[in-house]
C-alpha positions in Angstrom: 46.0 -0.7 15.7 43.4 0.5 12.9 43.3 -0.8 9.7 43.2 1.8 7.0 40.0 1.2 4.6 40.1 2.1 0.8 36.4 3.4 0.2 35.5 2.9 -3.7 34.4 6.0 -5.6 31.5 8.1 -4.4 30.0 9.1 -7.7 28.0 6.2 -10.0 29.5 5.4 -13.3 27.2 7.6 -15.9 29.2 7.1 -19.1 26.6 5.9 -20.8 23.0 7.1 -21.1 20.2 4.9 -19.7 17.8 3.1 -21.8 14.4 4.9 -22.1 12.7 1.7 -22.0 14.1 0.8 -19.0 13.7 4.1 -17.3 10.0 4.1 -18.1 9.7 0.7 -17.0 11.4 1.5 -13.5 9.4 4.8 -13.0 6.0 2.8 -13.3 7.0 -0.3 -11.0 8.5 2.5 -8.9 4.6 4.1 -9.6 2.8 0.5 -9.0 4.7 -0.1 -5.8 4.1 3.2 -4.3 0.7 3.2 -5.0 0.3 -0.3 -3.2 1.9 0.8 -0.4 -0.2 3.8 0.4 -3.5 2.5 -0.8 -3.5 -0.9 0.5 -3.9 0.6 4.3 -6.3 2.6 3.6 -7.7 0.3 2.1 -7.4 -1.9 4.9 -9.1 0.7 7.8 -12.0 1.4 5.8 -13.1 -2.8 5.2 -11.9 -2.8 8.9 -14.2 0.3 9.9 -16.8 0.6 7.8 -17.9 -2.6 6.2 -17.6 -4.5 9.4 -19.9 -1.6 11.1 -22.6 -1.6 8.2 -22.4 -5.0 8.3 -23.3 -4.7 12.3 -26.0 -2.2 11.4 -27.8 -4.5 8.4 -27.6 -7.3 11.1 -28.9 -5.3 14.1 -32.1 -3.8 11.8 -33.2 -7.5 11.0 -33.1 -8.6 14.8 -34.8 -5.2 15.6 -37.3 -6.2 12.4 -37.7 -9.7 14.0 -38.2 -8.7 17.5 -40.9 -6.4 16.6 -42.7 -8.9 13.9 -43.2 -11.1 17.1 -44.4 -9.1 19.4 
């Protein structure tokens, strides 16, 4: 009815030391990719929030600066 399923070994295969090189070059893409993925969002809400707004602002003070040269 059920088919019986030989699982492999739980445990990784450490006989061997890893190379330092390549652990230090793992732990900094590890490092860079992190980093990317947290900052880029925040990145991303404060162009959306605040650049945008002062952007608003600069633009709103020149028709205000306009409006008031005519009259």
């Amino acid at each position: 009815m059920f088919a019986l399923v030989q699982l492999g070994p739980k445990v990784e295969d450490v006989r061997k030391p890893v190379n330092p090189l390549v652990f230090l070059f793992r732990l900094s893409l590890g490092a860079m990719a992190g980093a990317y993925y947290v900052l880029v969002p925040i990145y991303l809400l404060y162009v959306s929030f605040f650049v945008k707004a002062c952007y608003m602002a600069q633009s709103w003070c020149i028709i205000v600066i306009r409006l008031a040269a005519c009259s």
